[in-house]
mmCIF file of the N, C-alpha and C atoms, coordinates in Angstrom:
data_MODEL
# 
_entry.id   MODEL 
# 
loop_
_atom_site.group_PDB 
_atom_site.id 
_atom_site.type_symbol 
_atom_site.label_atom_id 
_atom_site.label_alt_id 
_atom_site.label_comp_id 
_atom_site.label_asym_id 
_atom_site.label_entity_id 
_atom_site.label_seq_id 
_atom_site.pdbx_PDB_ins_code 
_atom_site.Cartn_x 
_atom_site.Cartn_y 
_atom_site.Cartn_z 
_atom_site.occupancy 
_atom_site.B_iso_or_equiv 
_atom_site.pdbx_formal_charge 
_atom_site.auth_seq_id 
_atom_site.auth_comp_id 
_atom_site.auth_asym_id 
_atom_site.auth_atom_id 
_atom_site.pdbx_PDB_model_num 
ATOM 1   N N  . UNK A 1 1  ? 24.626 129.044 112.298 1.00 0.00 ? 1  UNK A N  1 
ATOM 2   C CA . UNK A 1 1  ? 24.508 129.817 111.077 1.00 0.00 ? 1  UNK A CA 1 
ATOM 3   C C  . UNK A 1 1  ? 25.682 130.762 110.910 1.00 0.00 ? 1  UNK A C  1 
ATOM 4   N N  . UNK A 1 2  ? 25.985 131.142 111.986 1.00 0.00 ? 2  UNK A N  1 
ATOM 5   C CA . UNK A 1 2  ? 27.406 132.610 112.150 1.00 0.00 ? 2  UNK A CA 1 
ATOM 6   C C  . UNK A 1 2  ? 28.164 132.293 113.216 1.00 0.00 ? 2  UNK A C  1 
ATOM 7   N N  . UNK A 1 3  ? 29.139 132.900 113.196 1.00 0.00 ? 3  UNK A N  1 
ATOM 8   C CA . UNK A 1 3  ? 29.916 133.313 114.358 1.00 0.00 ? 3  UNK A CA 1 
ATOM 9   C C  . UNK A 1 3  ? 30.445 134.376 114.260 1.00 0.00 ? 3  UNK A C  1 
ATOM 10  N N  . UNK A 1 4  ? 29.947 134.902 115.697 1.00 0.00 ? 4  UNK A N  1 
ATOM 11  C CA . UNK A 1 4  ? 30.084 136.058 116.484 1.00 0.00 ? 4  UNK A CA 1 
ATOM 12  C C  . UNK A 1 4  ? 31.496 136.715 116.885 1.00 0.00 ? 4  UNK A C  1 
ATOM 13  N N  . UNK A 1 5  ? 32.469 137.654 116.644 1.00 0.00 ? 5  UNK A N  1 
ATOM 14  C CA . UNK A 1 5  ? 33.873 137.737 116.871 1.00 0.00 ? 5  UNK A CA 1 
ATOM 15  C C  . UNK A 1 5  ? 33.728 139.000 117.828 1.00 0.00 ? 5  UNK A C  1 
ATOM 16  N N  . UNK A 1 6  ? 34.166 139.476 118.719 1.00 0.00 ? 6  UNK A N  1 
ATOM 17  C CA . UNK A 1 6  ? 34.404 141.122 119.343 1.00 0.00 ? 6  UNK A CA 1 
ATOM 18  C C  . UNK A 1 6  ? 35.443 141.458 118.323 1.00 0.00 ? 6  UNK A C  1 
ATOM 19  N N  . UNK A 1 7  ? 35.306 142.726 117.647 1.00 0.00 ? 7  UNK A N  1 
ATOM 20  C CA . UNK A 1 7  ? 36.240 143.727 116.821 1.00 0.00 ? 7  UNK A CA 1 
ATOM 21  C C  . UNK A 1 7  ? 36.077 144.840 117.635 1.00 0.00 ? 7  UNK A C  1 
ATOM 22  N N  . UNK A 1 8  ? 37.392 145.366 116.825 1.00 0.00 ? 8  UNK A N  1 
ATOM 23  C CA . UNK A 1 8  ? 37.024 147.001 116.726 1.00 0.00 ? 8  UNK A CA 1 
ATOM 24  C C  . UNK A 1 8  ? 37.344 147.728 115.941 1.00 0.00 ? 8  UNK A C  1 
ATOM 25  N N  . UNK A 1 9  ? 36.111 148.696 115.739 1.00 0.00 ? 9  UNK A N  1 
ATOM 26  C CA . UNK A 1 9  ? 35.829 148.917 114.446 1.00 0.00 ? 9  UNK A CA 1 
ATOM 27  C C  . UNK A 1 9  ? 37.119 150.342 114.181 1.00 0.00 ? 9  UNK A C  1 
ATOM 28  N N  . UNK A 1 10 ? 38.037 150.123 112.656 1.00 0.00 ? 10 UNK A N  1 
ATOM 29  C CA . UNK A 1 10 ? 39.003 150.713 112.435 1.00 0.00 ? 10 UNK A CA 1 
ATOM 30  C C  . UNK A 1 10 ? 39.227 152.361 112.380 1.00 0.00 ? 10 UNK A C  1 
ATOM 31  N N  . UNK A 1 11 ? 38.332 153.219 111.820 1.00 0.00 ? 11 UNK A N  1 
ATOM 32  C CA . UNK A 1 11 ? 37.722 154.426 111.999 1.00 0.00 ? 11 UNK A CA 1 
ATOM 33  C C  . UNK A 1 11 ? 37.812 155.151 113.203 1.00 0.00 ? 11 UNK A C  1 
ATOM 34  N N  . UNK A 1 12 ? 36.689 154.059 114.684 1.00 0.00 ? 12 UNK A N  1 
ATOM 35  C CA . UNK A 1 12 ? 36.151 155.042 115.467 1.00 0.00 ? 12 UNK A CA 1 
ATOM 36  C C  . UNK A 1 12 ? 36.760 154.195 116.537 1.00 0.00 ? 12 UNK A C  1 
ATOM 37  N N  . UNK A 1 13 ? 37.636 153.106 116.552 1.00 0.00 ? 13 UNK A N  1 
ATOM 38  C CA . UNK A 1 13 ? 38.409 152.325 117.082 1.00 0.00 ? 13 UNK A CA 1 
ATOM 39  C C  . UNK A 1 13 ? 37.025 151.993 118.504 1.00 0.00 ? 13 UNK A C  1 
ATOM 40  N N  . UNK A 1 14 ? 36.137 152.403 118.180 1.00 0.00 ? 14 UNK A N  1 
ATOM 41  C CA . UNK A 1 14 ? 34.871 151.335 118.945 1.00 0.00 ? 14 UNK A CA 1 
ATOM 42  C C  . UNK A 1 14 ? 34.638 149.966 118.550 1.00 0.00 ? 14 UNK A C  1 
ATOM 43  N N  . UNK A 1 15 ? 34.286 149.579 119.973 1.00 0.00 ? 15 UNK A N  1 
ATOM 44  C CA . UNK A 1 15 ? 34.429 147.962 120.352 1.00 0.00 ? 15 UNK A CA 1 
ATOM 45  C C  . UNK A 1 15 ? 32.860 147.443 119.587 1.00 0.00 ? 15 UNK A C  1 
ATOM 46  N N  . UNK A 1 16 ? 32.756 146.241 118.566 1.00 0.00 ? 16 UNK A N  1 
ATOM 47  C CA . UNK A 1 16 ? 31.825 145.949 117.615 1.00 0.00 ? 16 UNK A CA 1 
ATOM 48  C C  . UNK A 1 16 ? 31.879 144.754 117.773 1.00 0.00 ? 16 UNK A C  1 
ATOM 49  N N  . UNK A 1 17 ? 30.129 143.993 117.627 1.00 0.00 ? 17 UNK A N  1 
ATOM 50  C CA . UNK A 1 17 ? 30.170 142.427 117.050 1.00 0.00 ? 17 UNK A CA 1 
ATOM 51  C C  . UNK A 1 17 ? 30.573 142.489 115.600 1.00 0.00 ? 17 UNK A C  1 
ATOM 52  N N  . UNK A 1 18 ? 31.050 141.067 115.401 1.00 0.00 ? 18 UNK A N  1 
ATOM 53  C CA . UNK A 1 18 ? 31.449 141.518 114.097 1.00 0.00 ? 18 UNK A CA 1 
ATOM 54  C C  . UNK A 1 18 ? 30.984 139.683 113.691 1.00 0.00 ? 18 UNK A C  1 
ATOM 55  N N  . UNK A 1 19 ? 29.803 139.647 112.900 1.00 0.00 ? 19 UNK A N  1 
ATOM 56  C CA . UNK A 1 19 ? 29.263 138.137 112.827 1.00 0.00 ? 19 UNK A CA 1 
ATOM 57  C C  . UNK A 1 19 ? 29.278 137.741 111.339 1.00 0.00 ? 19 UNK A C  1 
ATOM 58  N N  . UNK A 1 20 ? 29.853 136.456 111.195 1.00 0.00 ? 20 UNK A N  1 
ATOM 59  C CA . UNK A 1 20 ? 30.343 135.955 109.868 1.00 0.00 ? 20 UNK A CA 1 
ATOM 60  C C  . UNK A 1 20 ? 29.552 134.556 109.693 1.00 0.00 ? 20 UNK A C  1 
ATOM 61  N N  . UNK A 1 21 ? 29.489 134.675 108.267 1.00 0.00 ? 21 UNK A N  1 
ATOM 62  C CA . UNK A 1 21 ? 28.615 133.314 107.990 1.00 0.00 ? 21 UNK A CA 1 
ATOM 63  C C  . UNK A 1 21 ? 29.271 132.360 107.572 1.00 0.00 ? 21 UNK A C  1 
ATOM 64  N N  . UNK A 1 22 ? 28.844 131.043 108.519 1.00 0.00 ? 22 UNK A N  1 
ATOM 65  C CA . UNK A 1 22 ? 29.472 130.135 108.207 1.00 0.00 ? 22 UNK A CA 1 
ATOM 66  C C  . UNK A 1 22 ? 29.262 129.563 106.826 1.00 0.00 ? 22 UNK A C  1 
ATOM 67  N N  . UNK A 1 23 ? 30.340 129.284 106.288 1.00 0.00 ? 23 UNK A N  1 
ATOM 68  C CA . UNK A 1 23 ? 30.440 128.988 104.920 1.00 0.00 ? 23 UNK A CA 1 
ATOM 69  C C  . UNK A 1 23 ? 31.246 129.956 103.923 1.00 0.00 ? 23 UNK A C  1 
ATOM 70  N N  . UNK A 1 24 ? 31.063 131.554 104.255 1.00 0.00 ? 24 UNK A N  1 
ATOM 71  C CA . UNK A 1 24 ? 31.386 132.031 103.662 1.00 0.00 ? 24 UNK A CA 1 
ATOM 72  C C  . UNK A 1 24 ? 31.394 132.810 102.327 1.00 0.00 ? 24 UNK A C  1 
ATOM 73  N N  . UNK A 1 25 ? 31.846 132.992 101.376 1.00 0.00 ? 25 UNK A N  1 
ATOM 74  C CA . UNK A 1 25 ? 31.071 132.673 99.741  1.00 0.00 ? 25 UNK A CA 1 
ATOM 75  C C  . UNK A 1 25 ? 30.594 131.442 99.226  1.00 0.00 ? 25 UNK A C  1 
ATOM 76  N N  . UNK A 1 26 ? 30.902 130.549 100.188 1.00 0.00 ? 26 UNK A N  1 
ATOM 77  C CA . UNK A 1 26 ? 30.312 129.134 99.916  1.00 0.00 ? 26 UNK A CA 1 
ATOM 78  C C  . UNK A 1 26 ? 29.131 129.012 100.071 1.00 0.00 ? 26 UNK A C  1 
ATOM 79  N N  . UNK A 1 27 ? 28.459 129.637 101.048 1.00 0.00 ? 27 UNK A N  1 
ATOM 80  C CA . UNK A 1 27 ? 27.489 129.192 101.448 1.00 0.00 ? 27 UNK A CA 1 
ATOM 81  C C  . UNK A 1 27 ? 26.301 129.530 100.645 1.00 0.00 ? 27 UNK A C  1 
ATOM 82  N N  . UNK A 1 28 ? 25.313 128.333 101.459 1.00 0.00 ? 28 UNK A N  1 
ATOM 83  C CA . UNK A 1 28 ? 23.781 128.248 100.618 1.00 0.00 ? 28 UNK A CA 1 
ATOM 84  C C  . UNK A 1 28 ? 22.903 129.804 99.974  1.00 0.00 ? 28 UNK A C  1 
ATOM 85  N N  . UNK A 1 29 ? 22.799 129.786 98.877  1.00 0.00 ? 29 UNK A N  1 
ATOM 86  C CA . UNK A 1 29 ? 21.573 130.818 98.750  1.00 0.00 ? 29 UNK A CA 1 
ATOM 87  C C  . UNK A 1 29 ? 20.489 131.054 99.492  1.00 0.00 ? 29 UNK A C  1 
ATOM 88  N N  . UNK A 1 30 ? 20.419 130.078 100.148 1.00 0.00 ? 30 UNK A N  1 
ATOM 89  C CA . UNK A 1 30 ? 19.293 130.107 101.387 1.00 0.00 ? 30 UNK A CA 1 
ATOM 90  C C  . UNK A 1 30 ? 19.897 130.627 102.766 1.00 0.00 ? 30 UNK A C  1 
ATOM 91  N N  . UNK A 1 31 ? 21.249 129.928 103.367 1.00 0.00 ? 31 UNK A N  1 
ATOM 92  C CA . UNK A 1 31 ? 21.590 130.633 104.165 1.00 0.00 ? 31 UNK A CA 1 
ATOM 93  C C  . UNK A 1 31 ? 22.025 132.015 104.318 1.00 0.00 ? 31 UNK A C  1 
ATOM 94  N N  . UNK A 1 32 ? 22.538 132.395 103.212 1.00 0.00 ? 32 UNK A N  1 
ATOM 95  C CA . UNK A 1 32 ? 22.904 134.019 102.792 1.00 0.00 ? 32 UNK A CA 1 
ATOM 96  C C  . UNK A 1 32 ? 21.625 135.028 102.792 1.00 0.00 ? 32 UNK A C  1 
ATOM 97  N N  . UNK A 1 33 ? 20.618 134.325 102.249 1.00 0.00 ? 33 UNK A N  1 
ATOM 98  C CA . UNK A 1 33 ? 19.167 134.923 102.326 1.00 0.00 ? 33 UNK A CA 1 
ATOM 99  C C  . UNK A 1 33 ? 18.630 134.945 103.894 1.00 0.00 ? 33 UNK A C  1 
ATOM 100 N N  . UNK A 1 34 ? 18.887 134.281 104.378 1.00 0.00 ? 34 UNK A N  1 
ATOM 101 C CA . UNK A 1 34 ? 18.075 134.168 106.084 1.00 0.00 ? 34 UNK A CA 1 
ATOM 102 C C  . UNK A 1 34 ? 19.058 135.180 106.773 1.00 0.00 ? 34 UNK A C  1 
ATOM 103 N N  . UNK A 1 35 ? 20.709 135.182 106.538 1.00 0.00 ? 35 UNK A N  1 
ATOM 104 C CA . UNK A 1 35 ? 21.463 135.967 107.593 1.00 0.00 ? 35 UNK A CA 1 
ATOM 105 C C  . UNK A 1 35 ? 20.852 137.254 107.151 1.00 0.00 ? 35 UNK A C  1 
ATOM 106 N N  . UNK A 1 36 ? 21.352 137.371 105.816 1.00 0.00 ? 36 UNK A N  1 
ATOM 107 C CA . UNK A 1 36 ? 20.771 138.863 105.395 1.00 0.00 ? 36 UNK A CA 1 
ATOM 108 C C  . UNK A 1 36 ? 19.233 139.807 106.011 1.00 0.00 ? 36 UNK A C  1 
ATOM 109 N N  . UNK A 1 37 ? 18.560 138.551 106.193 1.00 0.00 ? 37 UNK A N  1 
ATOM 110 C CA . UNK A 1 37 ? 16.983 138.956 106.608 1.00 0.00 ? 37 UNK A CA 1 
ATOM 111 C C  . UNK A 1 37 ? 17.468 138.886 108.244 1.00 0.00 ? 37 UNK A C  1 
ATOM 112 N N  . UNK A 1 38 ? 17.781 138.470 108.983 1.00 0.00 ? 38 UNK A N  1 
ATOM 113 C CA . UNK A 1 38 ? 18.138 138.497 110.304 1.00 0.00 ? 38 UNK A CA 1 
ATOM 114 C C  . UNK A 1 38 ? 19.432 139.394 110.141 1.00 0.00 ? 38 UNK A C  1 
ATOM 115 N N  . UNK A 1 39 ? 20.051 140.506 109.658 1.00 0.00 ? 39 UNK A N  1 
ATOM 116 C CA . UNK A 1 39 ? 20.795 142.011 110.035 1.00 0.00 ? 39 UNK A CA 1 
ATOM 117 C C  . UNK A 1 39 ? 19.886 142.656 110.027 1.00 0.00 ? 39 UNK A C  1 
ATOM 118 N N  . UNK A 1 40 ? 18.953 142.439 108.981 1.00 0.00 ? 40 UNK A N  1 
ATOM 119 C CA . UNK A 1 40 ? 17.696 143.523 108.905 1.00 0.00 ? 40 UNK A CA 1 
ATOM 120 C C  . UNK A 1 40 ? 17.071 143.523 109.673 1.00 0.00 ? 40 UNK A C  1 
ATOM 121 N N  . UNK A 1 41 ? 16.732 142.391 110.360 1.00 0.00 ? 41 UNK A N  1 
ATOM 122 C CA . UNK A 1 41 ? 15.680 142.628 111.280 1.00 0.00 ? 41 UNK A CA 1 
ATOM 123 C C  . UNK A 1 41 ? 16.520 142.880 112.418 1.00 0.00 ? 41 UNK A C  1 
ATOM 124 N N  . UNK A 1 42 ? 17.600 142.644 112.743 1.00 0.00 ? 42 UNK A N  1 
ATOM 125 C CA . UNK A 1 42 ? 18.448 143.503 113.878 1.00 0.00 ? 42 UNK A CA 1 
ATOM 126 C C  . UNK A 1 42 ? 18.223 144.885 113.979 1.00 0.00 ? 42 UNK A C  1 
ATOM 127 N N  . UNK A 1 43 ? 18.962 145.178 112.682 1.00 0.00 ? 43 UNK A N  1 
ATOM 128 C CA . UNK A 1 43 ? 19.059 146.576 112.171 1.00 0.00 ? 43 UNK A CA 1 
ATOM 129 C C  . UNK A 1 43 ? 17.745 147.716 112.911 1.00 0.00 ? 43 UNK A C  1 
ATOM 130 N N  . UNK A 1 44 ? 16.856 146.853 112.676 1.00 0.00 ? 44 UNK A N  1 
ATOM 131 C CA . UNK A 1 44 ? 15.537 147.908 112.637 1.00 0.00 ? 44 UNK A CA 1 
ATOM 132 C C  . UNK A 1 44 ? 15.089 147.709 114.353 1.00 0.00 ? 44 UNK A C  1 
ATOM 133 N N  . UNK A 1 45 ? 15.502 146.966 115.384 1.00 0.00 ? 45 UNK A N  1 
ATOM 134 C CA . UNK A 1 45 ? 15.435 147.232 116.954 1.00 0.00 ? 45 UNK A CA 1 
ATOM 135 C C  . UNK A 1 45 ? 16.293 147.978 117.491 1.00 0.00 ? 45 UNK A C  1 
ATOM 136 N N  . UNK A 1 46 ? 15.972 148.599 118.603 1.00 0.00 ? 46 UNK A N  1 
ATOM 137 C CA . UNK A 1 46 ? 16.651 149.310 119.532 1.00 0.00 ? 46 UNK A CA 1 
ATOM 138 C C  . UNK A 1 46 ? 16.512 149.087 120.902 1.00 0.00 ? 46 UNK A C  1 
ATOM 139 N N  . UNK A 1 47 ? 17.674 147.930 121.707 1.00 0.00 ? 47 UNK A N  1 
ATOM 140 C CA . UNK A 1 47 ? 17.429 147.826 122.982 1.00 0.00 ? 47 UNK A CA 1 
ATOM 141 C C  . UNK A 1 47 ? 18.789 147.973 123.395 1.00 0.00 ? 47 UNK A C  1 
ATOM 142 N N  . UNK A 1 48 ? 19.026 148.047 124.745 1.00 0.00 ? 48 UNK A N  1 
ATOM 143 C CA . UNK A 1 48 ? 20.472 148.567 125.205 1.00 0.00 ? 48 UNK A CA 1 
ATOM 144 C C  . UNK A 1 48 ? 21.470 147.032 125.162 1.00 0.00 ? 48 UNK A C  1 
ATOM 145 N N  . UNK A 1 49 ? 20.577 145.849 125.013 1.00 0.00 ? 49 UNK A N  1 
ATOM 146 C CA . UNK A 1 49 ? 21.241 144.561 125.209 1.00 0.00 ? 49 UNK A CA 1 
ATOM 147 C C  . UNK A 1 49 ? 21.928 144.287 123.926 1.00 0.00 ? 49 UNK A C  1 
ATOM 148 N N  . UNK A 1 50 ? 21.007 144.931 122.753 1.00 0.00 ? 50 UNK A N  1 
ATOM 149 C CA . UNK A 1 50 ? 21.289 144.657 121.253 1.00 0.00 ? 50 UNK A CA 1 
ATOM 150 C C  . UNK A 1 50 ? 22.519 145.863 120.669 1.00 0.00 ? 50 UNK A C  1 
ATOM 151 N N  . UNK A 1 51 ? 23.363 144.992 120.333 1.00 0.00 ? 51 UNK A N  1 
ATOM 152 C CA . UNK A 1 51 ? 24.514 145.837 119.463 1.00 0.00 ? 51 UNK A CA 1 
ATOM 153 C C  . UNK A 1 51 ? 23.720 146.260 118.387 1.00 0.00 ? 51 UNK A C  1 
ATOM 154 N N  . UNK A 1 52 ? 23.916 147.709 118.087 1.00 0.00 ? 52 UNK A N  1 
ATOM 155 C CA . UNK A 1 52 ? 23.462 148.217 116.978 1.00 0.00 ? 52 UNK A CA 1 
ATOM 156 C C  . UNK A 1 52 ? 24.376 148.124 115.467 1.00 0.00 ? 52 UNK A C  1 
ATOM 157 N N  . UNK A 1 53 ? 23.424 147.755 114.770 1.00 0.00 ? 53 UNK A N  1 
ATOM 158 C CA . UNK A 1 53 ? 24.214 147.645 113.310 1.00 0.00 ? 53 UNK A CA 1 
ATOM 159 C C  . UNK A 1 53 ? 24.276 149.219 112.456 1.00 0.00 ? 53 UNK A C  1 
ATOM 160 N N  . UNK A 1 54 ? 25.133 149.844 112.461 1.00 0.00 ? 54 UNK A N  1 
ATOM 161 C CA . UNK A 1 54 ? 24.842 150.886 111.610 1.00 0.00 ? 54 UNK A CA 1 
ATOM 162 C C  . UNK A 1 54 ? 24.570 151.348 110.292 1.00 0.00 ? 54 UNK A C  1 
ATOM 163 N N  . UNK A 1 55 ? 25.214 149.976 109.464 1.00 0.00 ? 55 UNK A N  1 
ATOM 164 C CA . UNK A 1 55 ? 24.759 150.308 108.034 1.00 0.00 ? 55 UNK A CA 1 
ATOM 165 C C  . UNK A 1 55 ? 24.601 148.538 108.052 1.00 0.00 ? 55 UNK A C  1 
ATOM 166 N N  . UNK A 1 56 ? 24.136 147.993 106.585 1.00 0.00 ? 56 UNK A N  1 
ATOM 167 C CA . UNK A 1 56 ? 24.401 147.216 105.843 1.00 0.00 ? 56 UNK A CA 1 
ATOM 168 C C  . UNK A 1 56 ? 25.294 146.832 104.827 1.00 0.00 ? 56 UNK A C  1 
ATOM 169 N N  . UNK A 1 57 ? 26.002 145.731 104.578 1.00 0.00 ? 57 UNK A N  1 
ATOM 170 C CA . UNK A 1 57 ? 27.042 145.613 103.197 1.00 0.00 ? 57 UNK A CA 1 
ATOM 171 C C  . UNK A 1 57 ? 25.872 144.906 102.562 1.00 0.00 ? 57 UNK A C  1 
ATOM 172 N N  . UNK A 1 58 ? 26.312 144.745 101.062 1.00 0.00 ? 58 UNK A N  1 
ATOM 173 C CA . UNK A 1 58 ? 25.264 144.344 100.353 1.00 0.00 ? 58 UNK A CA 1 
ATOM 174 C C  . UNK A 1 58 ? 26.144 143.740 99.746  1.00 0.00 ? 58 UNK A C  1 
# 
């Protein structure tokens, strides 16, 4: 569905996943709908294994 890149993020020059959907603007209305629902549901756990997402793009 994505791939996963190590960044770092430009601001706080901290080390970030940085996960892109395959396809792109191409991709399915359905797949854009499922990634979107899987940040969110990232978004909203807290474990030390899970990279935290700090905001959302919309």
């Amino acid at each position: 569905m994505g791939v996963v890149y190590r960044a770092r993020e430009p601001g706080s020059k901290r080390i970030v996943a940085l996960k892109l959907l395959i396809g792109g603007p191409y991709a399915s209305a359905d797949f854009r709908r499922r990634f979107k629902h899987e940040a969110e549901t990232l978004a909203s756990l807290q474990h030390r294994h899970i990279v935290p997402i700090p905001e959302l793009l919309t």
